[in-house]
N, C-alpha and C positions, 0 to 999 in steps of 0.2 A: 714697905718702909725701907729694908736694904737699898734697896732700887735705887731710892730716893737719897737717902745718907752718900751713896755710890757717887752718883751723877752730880751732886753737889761739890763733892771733894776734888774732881776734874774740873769745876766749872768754874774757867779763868773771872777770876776777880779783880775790881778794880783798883788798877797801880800796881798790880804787879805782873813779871813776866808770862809771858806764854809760851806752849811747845807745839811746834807744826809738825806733824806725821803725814808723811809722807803716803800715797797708797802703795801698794803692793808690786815690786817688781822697781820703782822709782828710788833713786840714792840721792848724793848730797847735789848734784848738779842740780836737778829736781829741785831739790829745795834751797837753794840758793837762788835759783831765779823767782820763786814765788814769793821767797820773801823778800829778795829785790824788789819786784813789783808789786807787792804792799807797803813798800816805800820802809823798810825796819833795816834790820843788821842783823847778823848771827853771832851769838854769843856763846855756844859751846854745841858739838857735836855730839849724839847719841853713839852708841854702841852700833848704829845702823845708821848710813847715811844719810838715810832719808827721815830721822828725825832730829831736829835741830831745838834748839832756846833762842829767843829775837829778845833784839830791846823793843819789840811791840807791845806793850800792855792789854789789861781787862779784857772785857765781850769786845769793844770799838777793833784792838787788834785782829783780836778771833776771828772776825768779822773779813776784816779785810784780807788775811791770809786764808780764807775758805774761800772766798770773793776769787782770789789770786789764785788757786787751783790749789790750796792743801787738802790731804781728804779728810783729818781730825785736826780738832786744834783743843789743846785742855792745858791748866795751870801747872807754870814749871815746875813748881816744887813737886807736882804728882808725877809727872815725868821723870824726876832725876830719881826716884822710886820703882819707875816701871822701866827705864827703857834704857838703863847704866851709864846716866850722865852723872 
């Protein structure tokens, strides 16, 4: 049931922003071409460069910035919580 409540509260919803995480060892270069070529914008940088906020919305963003080469993508507000934006 945790599990469940967990995975929900990261899972980008629709109409609002998204956060792409970057994998491991990758910084803000990294993620500024990925979410270039998701076709979005960066709207604030994490405490680590390789996490960012896009004006990409819902799962459709999610979608395309994983598509794009991010290796997480979950809902801003949970990020600006986890990752010091």
């Amino acid at each position: 049931m945790a599990l469940t409540v967990g995975i929900a509260t990261l899972w980008p919803k629709d109409g609002q922003p998204v956060a792409a995480i970057m994998g491991p060892g990758q910084g803000f270069a990294q993620a500024a071409a990925v979410v270039g070529s998701a076709g979005g914008a960066i709207k604030a940088v994490g405490g680590w460069g390789g996490v960012v906020i896009t004006d990409l919305t819902g799962p459709d963003g999610a979608h395309r910035l994983i598509k794009s080469g991010a290796w997480l993508v979950i809902d801003a507000a949970a990020a600006k919580g986890c990752f010091g934006l």
